[in-house]
C-alpha positions in Angstrom: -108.8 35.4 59.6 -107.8 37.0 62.7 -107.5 40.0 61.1 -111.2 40.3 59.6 -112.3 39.1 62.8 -110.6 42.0 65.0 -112.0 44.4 62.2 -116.0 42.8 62.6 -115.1 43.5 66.7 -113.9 47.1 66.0 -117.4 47.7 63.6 -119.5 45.8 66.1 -118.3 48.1 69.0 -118.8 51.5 67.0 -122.4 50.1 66.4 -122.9 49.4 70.0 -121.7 53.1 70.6 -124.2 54.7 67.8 -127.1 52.7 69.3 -127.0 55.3 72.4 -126.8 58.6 70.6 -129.6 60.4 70.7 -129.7 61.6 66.9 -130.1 57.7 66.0 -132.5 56.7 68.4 -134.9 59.7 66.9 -134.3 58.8 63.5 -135.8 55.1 63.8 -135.0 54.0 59.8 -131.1 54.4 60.9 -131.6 52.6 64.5 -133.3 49.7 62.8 -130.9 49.5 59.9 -128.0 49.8 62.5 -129.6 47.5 64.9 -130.0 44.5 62.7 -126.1 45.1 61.5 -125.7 45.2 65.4 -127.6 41.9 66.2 -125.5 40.3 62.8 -122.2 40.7 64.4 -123.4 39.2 67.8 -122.6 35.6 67.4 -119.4 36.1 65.9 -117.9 38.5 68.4 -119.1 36.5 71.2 -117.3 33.4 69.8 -114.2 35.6 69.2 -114.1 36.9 72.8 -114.5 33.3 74.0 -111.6 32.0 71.4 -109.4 34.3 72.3 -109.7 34.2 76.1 -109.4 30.3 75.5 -106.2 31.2 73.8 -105.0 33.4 76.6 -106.2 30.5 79.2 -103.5 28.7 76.5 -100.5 30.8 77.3 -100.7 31.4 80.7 -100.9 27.4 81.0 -97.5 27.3 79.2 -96.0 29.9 81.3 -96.9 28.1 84.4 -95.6 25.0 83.1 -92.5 26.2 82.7 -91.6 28.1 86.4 -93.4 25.1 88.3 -91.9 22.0 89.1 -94.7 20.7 91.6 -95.5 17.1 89.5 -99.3 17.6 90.8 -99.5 21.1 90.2 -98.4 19.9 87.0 -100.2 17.6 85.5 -103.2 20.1 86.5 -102.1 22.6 84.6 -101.3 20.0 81.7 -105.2 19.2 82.0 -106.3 22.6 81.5 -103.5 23.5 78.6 -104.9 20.3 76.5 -109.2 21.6 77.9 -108.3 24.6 76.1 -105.7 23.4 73.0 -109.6 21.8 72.9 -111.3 24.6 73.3 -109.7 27.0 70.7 -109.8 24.3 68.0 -113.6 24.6 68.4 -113.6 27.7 68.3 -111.7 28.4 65.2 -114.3 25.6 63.6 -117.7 28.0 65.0 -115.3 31.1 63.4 -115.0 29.6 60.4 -118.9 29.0 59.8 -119.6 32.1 61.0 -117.4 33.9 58.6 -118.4 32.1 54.9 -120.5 34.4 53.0 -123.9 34.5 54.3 -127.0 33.8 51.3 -129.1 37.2 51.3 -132.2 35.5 51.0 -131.4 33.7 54.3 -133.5 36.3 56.3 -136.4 36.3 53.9 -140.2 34.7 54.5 -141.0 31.8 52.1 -143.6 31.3 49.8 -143.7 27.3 49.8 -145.8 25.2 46.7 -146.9 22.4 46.9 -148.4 19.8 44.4 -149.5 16.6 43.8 -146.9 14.5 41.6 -147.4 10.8 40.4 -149.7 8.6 42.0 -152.9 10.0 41.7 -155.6 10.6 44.7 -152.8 9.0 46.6 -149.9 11.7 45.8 -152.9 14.5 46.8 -153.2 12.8 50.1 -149.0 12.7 50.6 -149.2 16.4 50.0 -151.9 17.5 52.5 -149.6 15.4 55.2 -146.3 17.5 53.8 -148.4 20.7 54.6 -149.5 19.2 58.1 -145.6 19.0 58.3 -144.5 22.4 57.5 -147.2 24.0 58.6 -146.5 22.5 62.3 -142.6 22.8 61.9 -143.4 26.6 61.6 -145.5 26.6 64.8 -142.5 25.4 66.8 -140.6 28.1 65.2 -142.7 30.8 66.0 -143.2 31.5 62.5 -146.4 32.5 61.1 -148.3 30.5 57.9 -151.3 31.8 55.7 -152.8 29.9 53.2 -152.5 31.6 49.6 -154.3 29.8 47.0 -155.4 26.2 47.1 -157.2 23.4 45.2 -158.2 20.4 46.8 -159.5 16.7 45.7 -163.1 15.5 46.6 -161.2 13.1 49.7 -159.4 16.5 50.7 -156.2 15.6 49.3 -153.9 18.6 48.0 -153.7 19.3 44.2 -151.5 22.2 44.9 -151.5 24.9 47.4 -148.9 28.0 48.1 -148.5 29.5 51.3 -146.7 32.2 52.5 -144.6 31.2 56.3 -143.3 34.4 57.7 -140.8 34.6 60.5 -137.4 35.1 61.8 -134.6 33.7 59.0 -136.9 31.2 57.8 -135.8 30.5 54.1 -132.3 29.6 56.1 -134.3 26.7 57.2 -136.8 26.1 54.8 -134.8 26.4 51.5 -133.3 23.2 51.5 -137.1 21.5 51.1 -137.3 22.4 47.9 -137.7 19.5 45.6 -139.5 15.8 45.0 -140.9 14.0 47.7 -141.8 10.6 47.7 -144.0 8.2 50.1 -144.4 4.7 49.5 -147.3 3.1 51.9 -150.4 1.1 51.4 -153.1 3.6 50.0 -156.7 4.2 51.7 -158.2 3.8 48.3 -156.3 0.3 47.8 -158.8 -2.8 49.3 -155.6 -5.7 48.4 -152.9 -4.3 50.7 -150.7 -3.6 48.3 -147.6 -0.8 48.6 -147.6 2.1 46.5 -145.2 4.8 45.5 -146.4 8.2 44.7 -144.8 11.5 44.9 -145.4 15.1 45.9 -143.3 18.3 44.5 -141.8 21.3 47.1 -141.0 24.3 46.0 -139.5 26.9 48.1 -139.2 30.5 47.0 -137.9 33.6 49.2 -140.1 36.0 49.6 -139.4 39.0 46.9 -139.5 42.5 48.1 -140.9 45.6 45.7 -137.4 46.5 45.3 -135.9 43.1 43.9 -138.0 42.8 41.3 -139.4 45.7 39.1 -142.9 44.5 37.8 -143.8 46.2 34.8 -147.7 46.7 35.0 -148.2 46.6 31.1 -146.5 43.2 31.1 -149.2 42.1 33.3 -152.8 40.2 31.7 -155.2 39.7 34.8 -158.1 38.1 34.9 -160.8 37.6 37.2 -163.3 34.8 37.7 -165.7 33.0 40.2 -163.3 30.7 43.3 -163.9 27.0 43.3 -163.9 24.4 45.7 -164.4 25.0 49.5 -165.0 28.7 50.8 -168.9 29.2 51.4 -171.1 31.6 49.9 -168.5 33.5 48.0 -167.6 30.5 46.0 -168.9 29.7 42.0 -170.8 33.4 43.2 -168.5 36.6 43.1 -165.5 36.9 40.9 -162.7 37.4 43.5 -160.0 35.0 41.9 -157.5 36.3 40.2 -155.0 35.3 37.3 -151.8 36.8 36.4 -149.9 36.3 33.4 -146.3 37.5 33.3 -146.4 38.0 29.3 -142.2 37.8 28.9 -141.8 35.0 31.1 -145.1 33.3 30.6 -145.1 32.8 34.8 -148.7 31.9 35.4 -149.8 32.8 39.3 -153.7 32.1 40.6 -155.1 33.2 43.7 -158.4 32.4 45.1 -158.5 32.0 48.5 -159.3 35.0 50.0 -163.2 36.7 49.6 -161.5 40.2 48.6 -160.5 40.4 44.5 -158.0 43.4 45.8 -156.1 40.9 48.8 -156.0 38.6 46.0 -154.4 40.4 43.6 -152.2 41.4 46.3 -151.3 37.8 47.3 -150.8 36.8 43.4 -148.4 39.5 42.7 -146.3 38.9 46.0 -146.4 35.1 44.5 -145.5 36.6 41.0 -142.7 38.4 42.1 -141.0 36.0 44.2 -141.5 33.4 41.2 -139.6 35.9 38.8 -136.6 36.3 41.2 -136.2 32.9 41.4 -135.7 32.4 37.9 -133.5 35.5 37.4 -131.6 34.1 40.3 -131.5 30.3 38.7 -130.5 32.0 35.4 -128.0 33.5 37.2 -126.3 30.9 39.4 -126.7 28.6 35.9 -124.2 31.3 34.2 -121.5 31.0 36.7 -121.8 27.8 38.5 -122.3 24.9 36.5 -122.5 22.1 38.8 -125.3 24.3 41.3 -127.5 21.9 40.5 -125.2 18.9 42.7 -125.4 21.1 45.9 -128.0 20.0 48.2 -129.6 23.4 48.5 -129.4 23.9 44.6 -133.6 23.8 45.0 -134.1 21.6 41.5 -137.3 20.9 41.7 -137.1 17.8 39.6 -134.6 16.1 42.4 -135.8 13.3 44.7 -134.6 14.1 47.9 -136.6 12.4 50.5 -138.6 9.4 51.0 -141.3 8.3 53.6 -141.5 4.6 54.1 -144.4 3.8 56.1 -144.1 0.2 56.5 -140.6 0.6 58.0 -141.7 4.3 60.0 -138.5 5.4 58.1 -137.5 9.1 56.7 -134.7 8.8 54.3 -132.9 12.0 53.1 -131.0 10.5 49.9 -128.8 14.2 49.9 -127.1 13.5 52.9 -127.4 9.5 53.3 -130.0 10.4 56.9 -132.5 8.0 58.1 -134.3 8.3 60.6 -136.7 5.4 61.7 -139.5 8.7 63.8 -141.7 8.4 60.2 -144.4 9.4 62.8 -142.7 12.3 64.8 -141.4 13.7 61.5 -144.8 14.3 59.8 -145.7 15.9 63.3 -143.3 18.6 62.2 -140.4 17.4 64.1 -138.3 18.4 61.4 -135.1 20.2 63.1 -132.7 17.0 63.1 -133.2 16.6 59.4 -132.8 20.6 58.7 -130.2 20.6 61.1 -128.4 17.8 59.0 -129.0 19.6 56.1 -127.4 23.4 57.3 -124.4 21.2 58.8 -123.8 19.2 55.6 -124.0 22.8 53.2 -121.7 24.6 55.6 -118.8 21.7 55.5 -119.6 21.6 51.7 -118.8 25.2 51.4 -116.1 25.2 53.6 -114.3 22.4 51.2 -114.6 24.9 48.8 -112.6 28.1 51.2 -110.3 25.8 51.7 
């Protein structure tokens, strides 16, 4: 380990050194591609700088120790040797996260979809509140939603919506949402006070560039028609939605919710081609790793993995045995102890698996 880490250092520093040559600060695809390899390697070297003057703290405690025979002088020294025995097994724990293979969708945008599961007008409800959820945990990320194509019930519930949430490394965050969601409270519709279950289905995709996925235009069928539902004078009017069919795949994507037939188009194909590397990728992972589908990020769709109990104000993760009893704060988009929970719990699973 120390090894790889002295070799990251040595990289890291000729990076820092190319940064302030002139030739690379004019040619701005190089500075940008060199900066963001730069910016990578920060965290790590600044925890292996910190480890390994903890380590040096270690030794010169020892050395002390051993010349010294003052008993108060001592037991000082014995203080700091264990502070930084402490310190270094810490660090070693931080170096070890840092270094497990990082997922290269981590610093993608999402494109999150949501629809309405079992339960009826109720489940269409529960997933308007989930995109409440999101779309306020992005706000306190600094992250940046837009609405892609939606259809909504007559009491404004959600029958399914996609959105796009762009922002710094936000599929690291987001990617572990992906799956069924289930809320048991008593309905609005429901006059005898009774509890229901109903359920709402997540599903997170990263954001697919031009050059992960190679769209063939003739295996495209689009089709155009008049938007429905809310949008003003352009609605049941002009014939700006749009449909793609993915004729191999059979991948169906719709888009209606801007005015423009040509921004929809645009929005369905980034939605198109995110879909398709998703299931290349599923395919994939399917092929090598067999039991994908346990780990909590493994995305299944088809995989209950929270509940909201209302009567109780309880969130209950069932991946990672969390509940929280902040039902309210966690619809507010307070959602960083959960998805902090969630990163933690991945990281030690994948470290059992270094090990």
């Amino acid at each position: 380990m120390l090894r790889k880490l002295e070799n990251l250092v040595s990289k890291y520093n000729e990076l820092t050194e190319l940064l302030g040559t002139p030739e690379i600060i004019a040619d701005q695809a190089r500075f940008q591609k060199y900066a963001k390899a730069h910016a990578e390697l920060a965290d790590i070297v600044e925890v292996y700088n910190h480890y390994k003057q903890r380590l040096q703290d270690q030794e010169d405690a020892k050395l002390m120790l051993e010349d010294n025979p003052d008993p108060e002088f001592r037991e000082m020294l014995l203080t700091e040797l264990a502070a930084a025995e402490k310190d270094c097994a810490e660090y070693e724990k931080q170096l070890q996260i840092l270094l497990l293979p990082k997922d290269p969708n981590d610093d993608k945008n999402v494109i999150m979809e949501i629809r309405a599961g079992t339960g009826g007008e109720e489940a269409a409800l529960f997933a308007s509140d989930l995109y409440r959820m999101y779309a306020r945990y992005a706000e306190t990320q600094g992250w940046r939603t837009e609405i892609m194509d939606s259809h909504y019930t007559e009491l404004g519930g959600i029958k399914e919506l996609t959105f796009v949430i762009d922002g710094d490394k936000a599929y690291s965050k987001m990617k572990f949402e992906s799956g069924v969601h289930r809320v048991q409270r008593v309905p609005s519709t429901e006059s005898g006070g009774r509890i229901h279950t109903s359920a709402a289905t997540v599903a997170v995709l990263p954001e697919a560039e031009e050059v992960d996925v190679d769209i063939n235009p003739n295996d495209l069928k689009i089709d155009v028609y008049c938007a429905s539902g809310p949008g003003g004078q352009c609605v049941n009017t002009t014939q700006s939605a749009v449909r793609i069919t993915h004729l191999p795949t059979g991948l169906v994507v719709t888009c209606q919710d801007e005015k423009s037939q040509h921004k929809n188009k645009a929005q369905a194909l980034r939605v198109l081609r995110s879909r398709l590397k998703e299931k290349i990728e599923a395919e994939h992972n399917e092929a090598i790793a067999g039991d994908r589908k346990n780990q909590v990020g493994s995305g299944d769709r088809s995989e209950r993995i929270r509940t909201y109990n209302f009567p109780q104000g309880r969130v209950t993760d069932h991946r990672i045995n969390l509940t929280l009893y902040k039902l309210d704060v966690v619809l507010n988009g307070q959602l960083g102890e959960i998805i902090d929970a969630l990163i933690a719990n991945d990281q030690a699973e994948r470290l059992k698996q270094v090990e």
